[in-house]
Structures are given as C-alpha cells and as structure tokens.
KOLMIKE-152477 format. One record per atom (N, C-alpha, C, O, CB): atom name; x, y, z; residue number from 1. Coordinates in Angstrom, 1 decimal, padded with zeros to 4 digits. Glycine has a CB too. Layout:
BEGIN
+------+--------+--------+--------+-----+
: atom :      x :      y :      z :  nr :
+------+--------+--------+--------+-----+
:   CA :      X :      Y :      Z : NUM :
...
+------+--------+--------+--------+-----+
//
This chain:
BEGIN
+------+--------+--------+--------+-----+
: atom :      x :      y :      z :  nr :
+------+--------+--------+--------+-----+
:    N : -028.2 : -031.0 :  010.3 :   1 :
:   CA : -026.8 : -031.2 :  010.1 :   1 :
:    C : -026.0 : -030.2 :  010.9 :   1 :
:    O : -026.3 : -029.0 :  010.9 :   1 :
:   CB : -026.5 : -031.0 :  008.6 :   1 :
:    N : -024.8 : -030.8 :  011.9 :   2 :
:   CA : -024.1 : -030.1 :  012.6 :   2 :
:    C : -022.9 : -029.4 :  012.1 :   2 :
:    O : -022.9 : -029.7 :  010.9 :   2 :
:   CB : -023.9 : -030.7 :  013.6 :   2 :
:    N : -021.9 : -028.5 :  012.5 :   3 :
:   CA : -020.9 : -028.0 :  012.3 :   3 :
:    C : -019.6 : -029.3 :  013.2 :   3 :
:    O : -020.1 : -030.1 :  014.0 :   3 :
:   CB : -021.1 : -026.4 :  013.0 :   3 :
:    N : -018.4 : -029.4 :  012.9 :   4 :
:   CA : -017.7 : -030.0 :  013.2 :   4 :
:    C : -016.3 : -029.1 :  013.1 :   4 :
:    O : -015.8 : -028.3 :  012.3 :   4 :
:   CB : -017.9 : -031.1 :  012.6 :   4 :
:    N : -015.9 : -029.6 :  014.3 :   5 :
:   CA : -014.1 : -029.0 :  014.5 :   5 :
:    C : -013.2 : -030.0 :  014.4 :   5 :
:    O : -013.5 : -031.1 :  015.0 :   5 :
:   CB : -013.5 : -028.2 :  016.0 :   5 :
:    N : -012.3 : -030.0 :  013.8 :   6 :
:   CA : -011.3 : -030.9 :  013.3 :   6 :
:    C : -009.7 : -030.2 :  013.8 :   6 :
:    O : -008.9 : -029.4 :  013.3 :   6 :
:   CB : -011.5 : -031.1 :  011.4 :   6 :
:    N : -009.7 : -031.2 :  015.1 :   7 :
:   CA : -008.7 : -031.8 :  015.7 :   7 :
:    C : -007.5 : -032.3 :  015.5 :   7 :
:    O : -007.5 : -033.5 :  015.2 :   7 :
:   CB : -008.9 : -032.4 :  016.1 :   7 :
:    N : -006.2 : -031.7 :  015.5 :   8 :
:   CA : -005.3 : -033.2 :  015.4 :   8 :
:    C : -005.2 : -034.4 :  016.1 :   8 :
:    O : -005.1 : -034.3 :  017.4 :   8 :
:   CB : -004.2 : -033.1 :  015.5 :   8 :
:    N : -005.1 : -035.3 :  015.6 :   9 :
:   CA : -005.2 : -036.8 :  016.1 :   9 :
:    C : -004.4 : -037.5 :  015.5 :   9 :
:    O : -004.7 : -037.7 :  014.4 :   9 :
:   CB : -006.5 : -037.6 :  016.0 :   9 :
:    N : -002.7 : -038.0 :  016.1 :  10 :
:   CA : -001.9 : -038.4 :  015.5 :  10 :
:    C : -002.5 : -040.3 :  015.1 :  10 :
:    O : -002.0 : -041.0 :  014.2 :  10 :
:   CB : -000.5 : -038.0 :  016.3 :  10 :
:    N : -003.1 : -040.5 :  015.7 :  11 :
:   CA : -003.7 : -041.9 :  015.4 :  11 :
:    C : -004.6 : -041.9 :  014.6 :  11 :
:    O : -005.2 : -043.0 :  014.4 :  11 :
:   CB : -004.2 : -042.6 :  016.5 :  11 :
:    N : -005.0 : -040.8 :  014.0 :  12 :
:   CA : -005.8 : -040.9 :  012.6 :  12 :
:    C : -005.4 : -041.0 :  011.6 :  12 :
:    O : -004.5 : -040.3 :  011.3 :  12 :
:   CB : -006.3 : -040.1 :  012.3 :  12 :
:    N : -006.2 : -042.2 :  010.5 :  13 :
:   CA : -005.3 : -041.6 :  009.3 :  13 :
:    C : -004.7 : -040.8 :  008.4 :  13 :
:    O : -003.7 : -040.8 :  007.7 :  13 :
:   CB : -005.4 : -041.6 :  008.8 :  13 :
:    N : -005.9 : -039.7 :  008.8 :  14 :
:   CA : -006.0 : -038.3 :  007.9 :  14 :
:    C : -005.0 : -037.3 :  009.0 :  14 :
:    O : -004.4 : -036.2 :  008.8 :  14 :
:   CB : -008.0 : -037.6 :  007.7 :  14 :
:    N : -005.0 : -037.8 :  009.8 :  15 :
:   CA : -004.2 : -036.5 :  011.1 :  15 :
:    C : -005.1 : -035.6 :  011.5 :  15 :
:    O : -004.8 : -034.4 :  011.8 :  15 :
:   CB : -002.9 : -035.3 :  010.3 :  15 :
:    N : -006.2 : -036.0 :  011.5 :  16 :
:   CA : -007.4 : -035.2 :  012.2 :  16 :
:    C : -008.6 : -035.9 :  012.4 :  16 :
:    O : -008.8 : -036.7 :  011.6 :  16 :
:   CB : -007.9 : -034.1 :  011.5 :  16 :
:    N : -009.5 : -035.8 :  013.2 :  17 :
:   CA : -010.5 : -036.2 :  013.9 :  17 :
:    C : -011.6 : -035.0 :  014.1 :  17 :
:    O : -011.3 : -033.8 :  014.5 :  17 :
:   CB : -010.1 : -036.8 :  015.1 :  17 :
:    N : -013.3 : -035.7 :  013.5 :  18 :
:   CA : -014.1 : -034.5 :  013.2 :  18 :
:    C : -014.5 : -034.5 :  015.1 :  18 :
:    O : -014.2 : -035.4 :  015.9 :  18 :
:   CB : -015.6 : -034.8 :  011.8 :  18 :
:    N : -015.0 : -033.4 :  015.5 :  19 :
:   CA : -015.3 : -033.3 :  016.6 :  19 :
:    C : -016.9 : -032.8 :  016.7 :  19 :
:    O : -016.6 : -031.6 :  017.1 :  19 :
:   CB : -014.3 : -032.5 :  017.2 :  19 :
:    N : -018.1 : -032.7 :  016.7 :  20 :
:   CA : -019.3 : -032.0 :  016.9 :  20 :
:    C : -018.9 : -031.4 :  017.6 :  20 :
:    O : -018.0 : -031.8 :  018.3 :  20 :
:   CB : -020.4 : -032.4 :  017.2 :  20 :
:    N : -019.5 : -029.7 :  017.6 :  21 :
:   CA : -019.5 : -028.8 :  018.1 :  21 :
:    C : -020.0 : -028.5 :  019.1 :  21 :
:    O : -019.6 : -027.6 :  019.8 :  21 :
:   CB : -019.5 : -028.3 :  017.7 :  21 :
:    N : -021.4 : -029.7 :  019.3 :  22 :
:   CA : -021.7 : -029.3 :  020.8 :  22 :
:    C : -021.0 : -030.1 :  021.8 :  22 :
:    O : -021.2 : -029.8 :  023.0 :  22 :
:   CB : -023.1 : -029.4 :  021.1 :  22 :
:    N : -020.0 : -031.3 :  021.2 :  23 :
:   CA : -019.3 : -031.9 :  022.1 :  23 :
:    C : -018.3 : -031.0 :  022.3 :  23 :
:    O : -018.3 : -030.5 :  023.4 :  23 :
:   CB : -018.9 : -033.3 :  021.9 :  23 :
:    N : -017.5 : -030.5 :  021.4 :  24 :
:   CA : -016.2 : -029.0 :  021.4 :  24 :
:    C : -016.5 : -028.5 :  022.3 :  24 :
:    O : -015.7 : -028.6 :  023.3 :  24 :
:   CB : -016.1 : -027.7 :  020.3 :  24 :
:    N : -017.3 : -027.8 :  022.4 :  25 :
:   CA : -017.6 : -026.5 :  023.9 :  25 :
:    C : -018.1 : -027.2 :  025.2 :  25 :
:    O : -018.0 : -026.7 :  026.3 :  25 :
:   CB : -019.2 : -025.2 :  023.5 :  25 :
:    N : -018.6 : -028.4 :  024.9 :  26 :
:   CA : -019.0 : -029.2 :  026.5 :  26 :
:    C : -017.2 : -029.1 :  026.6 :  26 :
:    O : -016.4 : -028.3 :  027.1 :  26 :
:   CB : -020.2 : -031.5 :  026.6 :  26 :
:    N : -017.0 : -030.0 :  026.1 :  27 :
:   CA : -015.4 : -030.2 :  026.5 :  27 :
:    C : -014.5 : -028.9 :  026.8 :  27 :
:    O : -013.7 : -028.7 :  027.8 :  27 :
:   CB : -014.7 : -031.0 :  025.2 :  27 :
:    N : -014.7 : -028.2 :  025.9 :  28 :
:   CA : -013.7 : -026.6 :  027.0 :  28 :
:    C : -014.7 : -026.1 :  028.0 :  28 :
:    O : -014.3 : -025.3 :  028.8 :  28 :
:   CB : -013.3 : -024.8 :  025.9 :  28 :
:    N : -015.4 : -026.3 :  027.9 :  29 :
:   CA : -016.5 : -025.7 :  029.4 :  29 :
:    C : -015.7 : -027.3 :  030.6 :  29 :
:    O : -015.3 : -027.2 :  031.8 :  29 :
:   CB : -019.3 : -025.9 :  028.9 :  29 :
:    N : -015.8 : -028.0 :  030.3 :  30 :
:   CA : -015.4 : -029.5 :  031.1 :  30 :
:    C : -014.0 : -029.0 :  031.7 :  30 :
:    O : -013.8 : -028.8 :  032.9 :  30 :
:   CB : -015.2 : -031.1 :  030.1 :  30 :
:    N : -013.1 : -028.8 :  030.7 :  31 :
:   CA : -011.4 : -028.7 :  030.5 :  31 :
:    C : -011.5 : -027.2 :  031.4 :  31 :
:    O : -010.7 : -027.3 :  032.3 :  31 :
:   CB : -010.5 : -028.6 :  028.5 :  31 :
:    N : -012.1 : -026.4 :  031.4 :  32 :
:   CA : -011.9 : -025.1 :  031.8 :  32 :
:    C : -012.2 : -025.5 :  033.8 :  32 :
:    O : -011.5 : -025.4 :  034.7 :  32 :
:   CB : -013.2 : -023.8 :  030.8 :  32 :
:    N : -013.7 : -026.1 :  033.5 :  33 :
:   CA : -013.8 : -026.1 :  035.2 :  33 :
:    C : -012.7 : -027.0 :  035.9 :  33 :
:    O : -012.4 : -026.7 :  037.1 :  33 :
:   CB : -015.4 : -026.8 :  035.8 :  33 :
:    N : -012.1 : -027.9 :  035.2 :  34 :
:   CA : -011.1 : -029.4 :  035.9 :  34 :
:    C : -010.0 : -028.4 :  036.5 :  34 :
:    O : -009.3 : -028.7 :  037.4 :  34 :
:   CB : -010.2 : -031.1 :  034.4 :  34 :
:    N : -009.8 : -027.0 :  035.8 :  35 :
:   CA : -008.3 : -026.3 :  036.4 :  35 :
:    C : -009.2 : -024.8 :  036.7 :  35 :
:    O : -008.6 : -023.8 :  036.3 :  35 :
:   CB : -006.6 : -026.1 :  035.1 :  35 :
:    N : -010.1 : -024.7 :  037.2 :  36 :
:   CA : -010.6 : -023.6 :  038.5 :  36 :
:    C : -010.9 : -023.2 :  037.7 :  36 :
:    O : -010.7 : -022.3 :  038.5 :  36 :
:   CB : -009.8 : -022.8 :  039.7 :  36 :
:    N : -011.5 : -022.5 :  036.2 :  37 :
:   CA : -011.7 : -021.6 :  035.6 :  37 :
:    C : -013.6 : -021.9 :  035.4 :  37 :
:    O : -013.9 : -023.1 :  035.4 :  37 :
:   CB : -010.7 : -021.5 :  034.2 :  37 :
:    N : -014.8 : -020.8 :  035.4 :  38 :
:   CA : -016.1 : -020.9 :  035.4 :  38 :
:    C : -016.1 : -019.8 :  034.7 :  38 :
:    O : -015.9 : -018.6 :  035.1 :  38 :
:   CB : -017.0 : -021.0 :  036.7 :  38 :
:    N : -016.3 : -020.5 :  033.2 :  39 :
:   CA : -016.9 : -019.1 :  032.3 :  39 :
:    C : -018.2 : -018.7 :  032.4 :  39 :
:    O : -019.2 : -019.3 :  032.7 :  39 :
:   CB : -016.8 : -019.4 :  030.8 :  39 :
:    N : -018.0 : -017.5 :  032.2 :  40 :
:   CA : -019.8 : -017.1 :  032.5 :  40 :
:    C : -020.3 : -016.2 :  031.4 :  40 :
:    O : -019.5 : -015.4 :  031.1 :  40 :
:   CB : -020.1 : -016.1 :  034.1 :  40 :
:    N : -021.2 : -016.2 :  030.8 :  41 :
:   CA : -021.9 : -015.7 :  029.9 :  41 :
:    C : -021.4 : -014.4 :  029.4 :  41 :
:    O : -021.2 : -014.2 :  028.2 :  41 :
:   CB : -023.0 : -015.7 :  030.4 :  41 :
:    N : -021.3 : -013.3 :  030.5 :  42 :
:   CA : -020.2 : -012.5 :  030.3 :  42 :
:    C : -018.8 : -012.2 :  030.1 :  42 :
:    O : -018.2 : -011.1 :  030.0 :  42 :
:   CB : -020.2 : -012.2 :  030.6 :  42 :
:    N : -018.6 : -013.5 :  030.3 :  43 :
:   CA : -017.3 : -013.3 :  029.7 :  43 :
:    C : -016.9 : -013.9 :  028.2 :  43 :
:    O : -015.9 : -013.5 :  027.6 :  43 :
:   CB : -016.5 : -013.9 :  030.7 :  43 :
:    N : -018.0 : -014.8 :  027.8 :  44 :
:   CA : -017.7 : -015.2 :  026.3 :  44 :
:    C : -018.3 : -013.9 :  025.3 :  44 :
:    O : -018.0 : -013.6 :  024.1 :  44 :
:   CB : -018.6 : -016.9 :  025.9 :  44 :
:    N : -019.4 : -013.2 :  026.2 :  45 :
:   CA : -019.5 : -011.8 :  025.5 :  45 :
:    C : -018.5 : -010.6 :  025.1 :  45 :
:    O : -018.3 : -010.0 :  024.1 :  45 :
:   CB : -020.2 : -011.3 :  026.2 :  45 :
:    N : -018.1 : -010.6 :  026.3 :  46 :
:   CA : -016.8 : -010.2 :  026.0 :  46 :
:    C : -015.9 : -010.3 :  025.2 :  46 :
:    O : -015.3 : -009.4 :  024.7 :  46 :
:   CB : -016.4 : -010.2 :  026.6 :  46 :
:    N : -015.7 : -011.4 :  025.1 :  47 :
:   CA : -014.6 : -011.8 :  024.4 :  47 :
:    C : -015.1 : -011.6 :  022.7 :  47 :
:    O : -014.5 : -010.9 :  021.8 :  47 :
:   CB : -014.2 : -013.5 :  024.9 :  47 :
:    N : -016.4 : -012.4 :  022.6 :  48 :
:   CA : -017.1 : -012.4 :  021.4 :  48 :
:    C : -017.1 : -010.5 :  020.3 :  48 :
:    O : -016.9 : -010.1 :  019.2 :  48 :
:   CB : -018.7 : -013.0 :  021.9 :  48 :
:    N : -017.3 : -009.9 :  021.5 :  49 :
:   CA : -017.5 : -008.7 :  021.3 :  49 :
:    C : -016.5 : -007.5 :  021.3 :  49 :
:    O : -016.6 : -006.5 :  020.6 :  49 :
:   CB : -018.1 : -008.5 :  022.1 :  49 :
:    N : -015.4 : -007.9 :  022.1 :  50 :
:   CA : -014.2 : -007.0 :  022.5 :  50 :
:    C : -013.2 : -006.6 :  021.4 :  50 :
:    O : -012.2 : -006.0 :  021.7 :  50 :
:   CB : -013.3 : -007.7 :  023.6 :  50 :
:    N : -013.6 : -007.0 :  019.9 :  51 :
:   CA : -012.9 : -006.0 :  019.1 :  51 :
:    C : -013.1 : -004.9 :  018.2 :  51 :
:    O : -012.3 : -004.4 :  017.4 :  51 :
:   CB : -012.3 : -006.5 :  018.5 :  51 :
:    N : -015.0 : -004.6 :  018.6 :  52 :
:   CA : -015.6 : -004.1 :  018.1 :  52 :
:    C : -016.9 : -003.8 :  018.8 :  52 :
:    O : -018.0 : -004.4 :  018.8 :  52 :
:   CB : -015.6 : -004.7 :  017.2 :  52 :
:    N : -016.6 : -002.3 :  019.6 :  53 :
:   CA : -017.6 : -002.1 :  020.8 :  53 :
:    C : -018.7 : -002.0 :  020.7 :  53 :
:    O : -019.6 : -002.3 :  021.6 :  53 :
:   CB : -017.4 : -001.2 :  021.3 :  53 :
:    N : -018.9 : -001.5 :  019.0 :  54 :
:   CA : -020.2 : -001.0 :  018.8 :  54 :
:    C : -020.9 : -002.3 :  018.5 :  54 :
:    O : -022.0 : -002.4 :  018.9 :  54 :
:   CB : -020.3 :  000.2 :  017.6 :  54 :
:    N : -020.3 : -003.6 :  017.6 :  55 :
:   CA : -020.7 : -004.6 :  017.3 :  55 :
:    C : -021.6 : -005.1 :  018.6 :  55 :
:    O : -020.9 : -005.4 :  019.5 :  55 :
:   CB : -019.6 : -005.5 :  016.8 :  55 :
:    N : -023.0 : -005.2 :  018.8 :  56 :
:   CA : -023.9 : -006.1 :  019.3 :  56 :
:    C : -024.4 : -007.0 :  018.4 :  56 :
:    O : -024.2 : -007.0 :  017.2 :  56 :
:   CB : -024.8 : -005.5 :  019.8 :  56 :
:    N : -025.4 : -007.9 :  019.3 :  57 :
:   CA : -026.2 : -009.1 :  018.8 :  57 :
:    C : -026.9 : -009.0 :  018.0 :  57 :
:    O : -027.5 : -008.0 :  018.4 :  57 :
:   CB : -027.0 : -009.6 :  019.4 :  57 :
:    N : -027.4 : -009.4 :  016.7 :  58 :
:   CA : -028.6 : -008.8 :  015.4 :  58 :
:    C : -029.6 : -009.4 :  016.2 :  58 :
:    O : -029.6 : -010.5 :  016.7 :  58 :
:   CB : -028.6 : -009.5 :  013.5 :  58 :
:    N : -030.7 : -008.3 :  016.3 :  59 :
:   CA : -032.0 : -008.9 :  016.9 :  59 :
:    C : -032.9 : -009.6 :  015.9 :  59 :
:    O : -033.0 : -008.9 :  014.8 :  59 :
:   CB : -032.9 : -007.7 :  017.7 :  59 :
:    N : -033.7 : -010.8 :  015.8 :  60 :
:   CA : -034.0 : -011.1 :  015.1 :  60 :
:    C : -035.4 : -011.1 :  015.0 :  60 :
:    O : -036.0 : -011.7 :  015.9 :  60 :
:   CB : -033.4 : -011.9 :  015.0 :  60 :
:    N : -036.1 : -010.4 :  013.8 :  61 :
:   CA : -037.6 : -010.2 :  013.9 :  61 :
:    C : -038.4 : -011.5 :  013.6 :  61 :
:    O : -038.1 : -012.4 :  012.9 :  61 :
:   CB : -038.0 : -009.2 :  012.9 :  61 :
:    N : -039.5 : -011.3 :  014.4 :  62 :
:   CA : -040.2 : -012.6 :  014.2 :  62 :
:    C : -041.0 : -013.0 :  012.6 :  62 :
:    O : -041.5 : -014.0 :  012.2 :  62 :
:   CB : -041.4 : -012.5 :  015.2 :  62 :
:    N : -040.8 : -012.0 :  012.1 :  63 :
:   CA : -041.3 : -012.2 :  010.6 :  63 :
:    C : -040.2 : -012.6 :  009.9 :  63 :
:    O : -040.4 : -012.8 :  008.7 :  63 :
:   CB : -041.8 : -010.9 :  010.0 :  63 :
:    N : -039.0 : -012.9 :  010.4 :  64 :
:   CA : -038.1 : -013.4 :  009.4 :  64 :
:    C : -037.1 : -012.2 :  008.8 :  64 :
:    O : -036.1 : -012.6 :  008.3 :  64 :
:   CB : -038.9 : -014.0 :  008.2 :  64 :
:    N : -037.4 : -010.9 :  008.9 :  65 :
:   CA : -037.2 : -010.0 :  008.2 :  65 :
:    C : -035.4 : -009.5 :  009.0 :  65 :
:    O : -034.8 : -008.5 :  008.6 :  65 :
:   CB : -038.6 : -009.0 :  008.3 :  65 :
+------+--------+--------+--------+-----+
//
C-alpha cells in the first residue's frame, strides 16, 4: 500500500485527485528538468536537513533494532 498526494482538480467531484507518490516526485523531477532545474541528491538533502543541522539519517540496524 502506497502513500498518495491529493491535488486540486477542479474537474473532480471532490475538488481533488489522489496522486501516488512515486508518480508526485517523477513529475517534480519531470516539471523541474522542462525549465533548466537538475536536482541532485544534495540538494534535497539539504533542503530535507537545513532546519536542523544536527538532524542526520537514522541508520538502520540489521537486526531491526
């Protein structure tokens, strides 16, 4: 079971349209390169990261733990 983002879509009944999330990010990675922009790994780190310096990645142990 995926995550979904919900869109406005004035031609919907509801006034929104579910979106899968791996289609969401193809599509701003798509929308981003069509007007010169190439995100790169470091830079969604950044971003992900930049309001909380000390905040890194939880490493995750192979035992589950």
């Amino acid at each position: 079971m995926g995550t979904y983002w919900y869109v406005k879509d004035p031609e919907s009944d509801s006034g929104l349209s579910p979106v899968f999330e791996d289609d969401f990010v193809h599509a701003l990675f798509s929308i981003a390169n069509k007007h010169g922009l190439k995100i790169t790994d470091k830079m969604i780190l950044d971003e992900v990261y930049k309001k909380d310096k000390t905040k890194k990645p939880r490493k995750i142990n192979s035992r589950g733990r």
